[in-house]
C-alpha positions in Angstrom: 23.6 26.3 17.2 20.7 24.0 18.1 18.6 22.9 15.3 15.2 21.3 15.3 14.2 17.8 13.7 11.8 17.9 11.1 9.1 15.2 12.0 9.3 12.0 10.5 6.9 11.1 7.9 4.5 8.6 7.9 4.5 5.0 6.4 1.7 3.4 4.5 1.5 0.5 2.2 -1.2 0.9 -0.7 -2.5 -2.4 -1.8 -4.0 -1.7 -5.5 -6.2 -4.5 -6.4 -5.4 -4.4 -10.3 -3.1 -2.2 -12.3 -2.3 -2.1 -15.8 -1.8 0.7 -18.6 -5.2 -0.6 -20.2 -7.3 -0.1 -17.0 -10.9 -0.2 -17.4 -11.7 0.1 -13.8 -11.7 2.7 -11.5 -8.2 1.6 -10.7 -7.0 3.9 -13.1 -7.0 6.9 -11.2 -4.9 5.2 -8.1 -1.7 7.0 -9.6 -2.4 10.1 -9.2 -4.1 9.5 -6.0 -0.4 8.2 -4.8 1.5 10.9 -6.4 -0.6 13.6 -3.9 -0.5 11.0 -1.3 3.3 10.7 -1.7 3.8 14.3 -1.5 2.6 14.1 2.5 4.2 10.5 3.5 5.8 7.6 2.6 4.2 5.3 0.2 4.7 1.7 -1.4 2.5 0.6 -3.6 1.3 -3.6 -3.4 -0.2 -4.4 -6.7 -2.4 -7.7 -6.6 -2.8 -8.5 -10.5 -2.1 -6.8 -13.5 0.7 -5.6 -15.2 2.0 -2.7 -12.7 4.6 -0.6 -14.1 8.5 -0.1 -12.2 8.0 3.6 -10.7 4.8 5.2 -10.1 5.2 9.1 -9.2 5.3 10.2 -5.4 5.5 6.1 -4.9 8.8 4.8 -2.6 8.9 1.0 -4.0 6.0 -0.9 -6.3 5.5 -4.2 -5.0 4.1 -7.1 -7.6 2.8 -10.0 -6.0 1.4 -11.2 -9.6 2.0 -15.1 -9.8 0.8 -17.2 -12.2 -0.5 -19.4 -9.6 -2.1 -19.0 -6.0 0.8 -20.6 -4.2 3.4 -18.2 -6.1 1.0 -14.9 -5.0 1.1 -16.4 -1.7 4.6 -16.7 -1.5 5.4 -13.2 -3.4 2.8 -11.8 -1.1 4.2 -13.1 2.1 7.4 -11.4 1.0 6.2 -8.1 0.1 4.7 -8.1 3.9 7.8 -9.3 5.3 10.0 -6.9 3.4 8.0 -4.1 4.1 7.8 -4.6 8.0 11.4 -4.9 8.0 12.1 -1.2 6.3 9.5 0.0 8.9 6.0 -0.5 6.2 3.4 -1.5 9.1 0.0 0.2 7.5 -1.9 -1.2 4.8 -4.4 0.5 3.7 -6.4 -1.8 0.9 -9.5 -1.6 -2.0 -11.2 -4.1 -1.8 -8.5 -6.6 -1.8 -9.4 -10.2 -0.4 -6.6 -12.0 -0.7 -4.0 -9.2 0.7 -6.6 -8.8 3.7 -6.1 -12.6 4.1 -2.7 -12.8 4.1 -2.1 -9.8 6.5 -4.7 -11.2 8.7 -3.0 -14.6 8.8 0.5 -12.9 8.8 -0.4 -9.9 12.1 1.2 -12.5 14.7 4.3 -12.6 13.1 4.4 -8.6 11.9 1.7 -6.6 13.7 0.8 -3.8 11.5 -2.0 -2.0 10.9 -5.0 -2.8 8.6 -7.0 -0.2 7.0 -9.9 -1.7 4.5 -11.8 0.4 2.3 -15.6 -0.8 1.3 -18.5 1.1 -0.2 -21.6 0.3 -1.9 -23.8 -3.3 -1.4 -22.5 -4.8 -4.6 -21.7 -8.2 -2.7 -25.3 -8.6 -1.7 -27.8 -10.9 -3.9 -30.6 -9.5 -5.4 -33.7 -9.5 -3.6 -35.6 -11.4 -6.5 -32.4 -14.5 -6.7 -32.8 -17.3 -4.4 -29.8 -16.9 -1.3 -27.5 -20.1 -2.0 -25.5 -21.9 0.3 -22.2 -20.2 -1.4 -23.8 -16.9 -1.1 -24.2 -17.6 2.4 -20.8 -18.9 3.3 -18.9 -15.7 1.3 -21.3 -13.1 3.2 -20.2 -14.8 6.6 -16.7 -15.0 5.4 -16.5 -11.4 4.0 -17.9 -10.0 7.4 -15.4 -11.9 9.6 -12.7 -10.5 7.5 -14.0 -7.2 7.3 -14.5 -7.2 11.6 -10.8 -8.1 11.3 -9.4 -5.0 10.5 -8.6 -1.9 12.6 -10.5 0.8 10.8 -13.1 0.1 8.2 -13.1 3.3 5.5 -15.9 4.1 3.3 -17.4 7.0 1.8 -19.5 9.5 1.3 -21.0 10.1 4.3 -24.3 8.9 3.9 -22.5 5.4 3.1 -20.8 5.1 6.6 -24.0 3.7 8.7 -24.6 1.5 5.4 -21.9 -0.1 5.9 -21.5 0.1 9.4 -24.6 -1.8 9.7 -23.5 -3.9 6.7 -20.3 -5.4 7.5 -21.4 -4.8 11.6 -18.2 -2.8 12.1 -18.2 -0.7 15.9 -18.6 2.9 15.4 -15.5 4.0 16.9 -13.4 1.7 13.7 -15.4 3.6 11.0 -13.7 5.9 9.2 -14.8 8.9 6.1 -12.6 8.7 2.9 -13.7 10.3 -0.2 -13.2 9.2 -3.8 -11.0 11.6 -5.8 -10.5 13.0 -9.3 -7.9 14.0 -11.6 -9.2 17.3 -13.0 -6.3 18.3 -15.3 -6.8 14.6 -16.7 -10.6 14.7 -16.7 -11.3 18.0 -18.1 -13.6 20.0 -20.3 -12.5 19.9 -24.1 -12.0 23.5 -26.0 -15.0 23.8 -28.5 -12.7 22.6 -31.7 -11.6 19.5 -30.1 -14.6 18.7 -28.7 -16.0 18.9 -32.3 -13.1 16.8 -33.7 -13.9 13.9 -31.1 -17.7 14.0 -31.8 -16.6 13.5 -35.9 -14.2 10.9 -35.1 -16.8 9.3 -32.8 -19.1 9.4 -35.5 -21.7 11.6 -33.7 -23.5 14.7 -35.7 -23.1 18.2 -34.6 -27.1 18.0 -34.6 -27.1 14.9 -31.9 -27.9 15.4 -28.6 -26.0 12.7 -27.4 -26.3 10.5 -24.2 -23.2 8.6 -22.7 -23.9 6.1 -20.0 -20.5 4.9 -18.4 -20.8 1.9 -15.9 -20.5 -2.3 -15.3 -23.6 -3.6 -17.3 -25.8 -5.4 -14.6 -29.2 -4.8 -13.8 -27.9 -3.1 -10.6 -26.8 -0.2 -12.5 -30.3 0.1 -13.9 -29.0 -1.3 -17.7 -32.6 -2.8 -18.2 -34.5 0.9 -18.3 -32.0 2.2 -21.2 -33.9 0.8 -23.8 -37.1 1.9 -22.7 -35.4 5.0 -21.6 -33.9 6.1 -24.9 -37.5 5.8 -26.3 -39.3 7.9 -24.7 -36.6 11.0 -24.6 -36.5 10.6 -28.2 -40.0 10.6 -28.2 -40.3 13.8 -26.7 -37.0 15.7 -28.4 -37.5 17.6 -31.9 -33.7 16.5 -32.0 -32.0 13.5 -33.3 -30.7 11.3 -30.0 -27.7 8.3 -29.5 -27.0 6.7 -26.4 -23.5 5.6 -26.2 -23.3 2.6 -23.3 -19.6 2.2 -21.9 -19.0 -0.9 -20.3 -19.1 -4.7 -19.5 -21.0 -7.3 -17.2 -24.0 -9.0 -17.1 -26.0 -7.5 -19.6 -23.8 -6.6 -22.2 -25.5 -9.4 -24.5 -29.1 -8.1 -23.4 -27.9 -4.8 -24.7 -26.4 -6.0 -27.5 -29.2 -7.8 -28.7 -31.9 -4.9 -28.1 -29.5 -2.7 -30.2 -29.3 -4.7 -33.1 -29.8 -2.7 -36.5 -30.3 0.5 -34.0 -28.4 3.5 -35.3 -28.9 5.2 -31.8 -28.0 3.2 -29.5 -24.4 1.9 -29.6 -22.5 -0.7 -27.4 -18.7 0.4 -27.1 -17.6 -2.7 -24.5 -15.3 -1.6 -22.1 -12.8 1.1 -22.8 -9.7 2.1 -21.0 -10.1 4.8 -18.1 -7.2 6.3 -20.3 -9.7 6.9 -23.0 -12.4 8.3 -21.4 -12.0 12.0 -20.9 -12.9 12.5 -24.5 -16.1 10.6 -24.8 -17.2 12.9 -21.5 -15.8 15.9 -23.1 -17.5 14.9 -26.6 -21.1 13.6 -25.1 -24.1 16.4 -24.4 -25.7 14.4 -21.1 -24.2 12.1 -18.6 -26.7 9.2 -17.6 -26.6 6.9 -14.6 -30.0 5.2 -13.3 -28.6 3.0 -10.8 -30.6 0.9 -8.4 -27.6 0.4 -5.8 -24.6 2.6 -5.3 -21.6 3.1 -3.3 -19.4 6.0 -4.3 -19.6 6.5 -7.8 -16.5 7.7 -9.8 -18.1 7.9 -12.5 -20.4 10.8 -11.3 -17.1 12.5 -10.6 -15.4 12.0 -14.1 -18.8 13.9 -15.6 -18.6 16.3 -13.0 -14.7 17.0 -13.4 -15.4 17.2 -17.3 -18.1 19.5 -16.9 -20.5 17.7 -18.5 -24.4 17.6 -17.4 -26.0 14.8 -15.9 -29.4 12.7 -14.8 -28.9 10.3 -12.0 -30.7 8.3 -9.1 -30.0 8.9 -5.5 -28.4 5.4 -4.9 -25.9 4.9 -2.2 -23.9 8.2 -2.2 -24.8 9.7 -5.3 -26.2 12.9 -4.0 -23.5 12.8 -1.5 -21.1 13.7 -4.5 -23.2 16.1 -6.6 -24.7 17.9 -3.9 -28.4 17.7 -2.9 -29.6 20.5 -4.3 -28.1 18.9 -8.0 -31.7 19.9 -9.8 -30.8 16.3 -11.8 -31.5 14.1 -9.1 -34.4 11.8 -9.3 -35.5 8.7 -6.7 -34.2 5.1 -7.8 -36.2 3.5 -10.2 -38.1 6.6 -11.2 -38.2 6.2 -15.0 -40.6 9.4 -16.2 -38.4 11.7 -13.3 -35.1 10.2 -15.6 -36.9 10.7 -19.1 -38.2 14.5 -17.9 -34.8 15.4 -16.2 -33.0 14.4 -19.7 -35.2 16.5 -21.8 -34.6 19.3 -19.5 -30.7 19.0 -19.5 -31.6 18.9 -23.6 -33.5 22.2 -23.2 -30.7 24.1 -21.4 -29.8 27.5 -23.1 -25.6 27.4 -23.7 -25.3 30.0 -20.9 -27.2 27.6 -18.5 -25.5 24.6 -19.4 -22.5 26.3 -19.3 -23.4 27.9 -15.2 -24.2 24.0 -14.7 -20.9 22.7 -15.8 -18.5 25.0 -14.0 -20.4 24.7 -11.2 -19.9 21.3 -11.1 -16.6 21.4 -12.3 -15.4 23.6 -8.7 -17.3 21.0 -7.0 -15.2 18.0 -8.6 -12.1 20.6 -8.1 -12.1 21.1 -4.4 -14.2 18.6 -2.5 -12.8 15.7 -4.3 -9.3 16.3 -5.4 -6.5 14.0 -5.0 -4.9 16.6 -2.5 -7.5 17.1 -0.5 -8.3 13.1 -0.4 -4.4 12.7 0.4 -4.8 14.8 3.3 -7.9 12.8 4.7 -6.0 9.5 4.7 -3.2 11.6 6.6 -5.9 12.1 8.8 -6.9 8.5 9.1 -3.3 7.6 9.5 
């Protein structure tokens, strides 16, 4: 009886920037990213720094190139690529990652594999107020002759891909769409007794209407209109309000030293991604006045979690929540922020609770890790 092959399955290293059990960054939801992704191919993971655990589900082999010096990552990097081109590992697909782009770009004669580098977002570029420095000018000319160095440049959403086309000065015919994706089960709603528990823990009162602002504290991410912010919605609510800023950077110590003696406005630091669900599930309004964008997660951890929010069209923003979001205000519009907010206060339960479910399916099915999975498959 003749029987029929099954195809074989495709190969892909994925190089993880930084990986720990305390992860703060968007790195955090990499795992299950690579547990759909391994369900559809073969993956090994190459984790830069951090403290990367053995196994990771739906993941062939983790890879550590942590060293406590550059000359030991080299040499555990050089490995990793050599030991993966010999068990038939020849696409990388990377986050970000400047040092594994180096050393796959310095190591292609030997091996000749494939790189795949993911960008989004014009965080790399100075602000247009700071003087352009000779370093400044020397990493932007580096950075782009990497970038031009690898075979596909991915980025997302789609109104980031001529950004950064025209950014990095990629051809159009190496560009590639990727989303960003979300654990829902992880990042979910919380039933109405929990949710009540976390906000008593937290130290929030039932009659709050609190404000949560999740995000690296730079002026990029609009940090210096919270103050002024939080103001004027009070101003205008019959309702006791607390903003609740996650995060570090920049101006944490601004923040910090505007808050001081405030009882509504509190400065958490950075928290593990682990620890997050909750304070979405717990908070009333989900705030992000950013300047500059790429392609937020954190817009999909409120959407996942159902939770309303007020943001700024930057980068892809209204890529992710949709242009007809009715919370969607032009960068650096302050009274549009302050009006939106009151309005998301106003909301009857039955209108909040439309807003969040609707957002919730969005999160569900445009940006889940299966459905992300099956673009890279694409891609590869």
């Amino acid at each position: 009886m003749r029987t029929e092959s099954l195809p074989a399955r495709s190969k892909v290293v994925y190089v993880i920037p930084h990986l720990s059990s305390e992860e703060s960054e968007h790195f955090a939801h990499i795992p299950a990213f690579l547990a759909a992704l391994g369900a559809r191919m073969d993956v090994v993971a190459l984790v830069e720094r951090g403290t990367p655990p053995a196994r990771l589900p739906g993941v062939r082999k983790v890879i550590s190139t942590v060293g406590r010096s550059r000359v030991a990552r080299l040499v555990r990097a050089f490995s990793a690529v050599r030991w993966c081109a010999r068990t038939g590992y020849r696409t990388y697909f990377l986050r970000y990652s400047r040092f594994l782009l180096i050393v796959l770009i310095l190591t292609y004669p030997l091996f000749r594999h494939r790189i795949l580098l993911w960008r989004s977002g014009t965080a790399d570029m100075v602000d247009g107020n700071r003087r352009r420095t000779l370093r400044h000018r020397w990493n932007d000319l580096f950075n782009t002759l990497l970038a031009r160095c690898a075979h596909g440049f991915v980025t997302g959403p789609e109104s980031m891909v001529p950004v950064m086309r025209a950014r990095w000065r990629i051809p159009a015919h190496r560009m590639r769409l990727l989303y960003n994706d979300i654990d829902s089960d992880r990042f979910a709603p919380l039933p109405p007794d929990v949710r009540q528990e976390a906000r008593h823990r937290l130290g929030w009162d039932d009659t709050e209407f609190v404000l949560l602002f999740v995000h690296r504290l730079s002026f990029r991410r609009g940090t210096r209109l919270l103050v002024p912010y939080l103001d004027a919605v009070r101003a205008e609510l019959d309702r006791p309000v607390r903003l609740v800023v996650v995060g570090d950077g920049p101006d944490r110590s601004y923040l910090e030293q505007l808050g001081r003696g405030r009882a509504d406005l509190r400065i958490m630091g950075p928290v593990p991604n682990q620890q997050l669900p909750s304070l979405y599930g717990a908070a009333d309004c989900f705030l992000m006045p950013s300047y500059e964008e790429g392609f937020p997660r954190v817009l999909l951890e409120a959407m996942s979690t159902a939770l309303p929010l007020v943001t700024t069209r930057a980068g892809g923003s209204a890529d992710v929540v949709g242009p007809d979001y009715p919370f969607l205000c032009d960068v650096g519009d302050l009274p549009a922020l302050i009006r939106m907010t009151t309005e998301v206060a106003r909301l009857t339960s039955s209108e909040r609770e439309a807003l969040g479910v609707r957002m919730r399916e969005r999160a569900r099915e445009r940006f889940s890790p299966q459905h992300v999975a099956s673009m890279l498959e694409d891609i590869l």
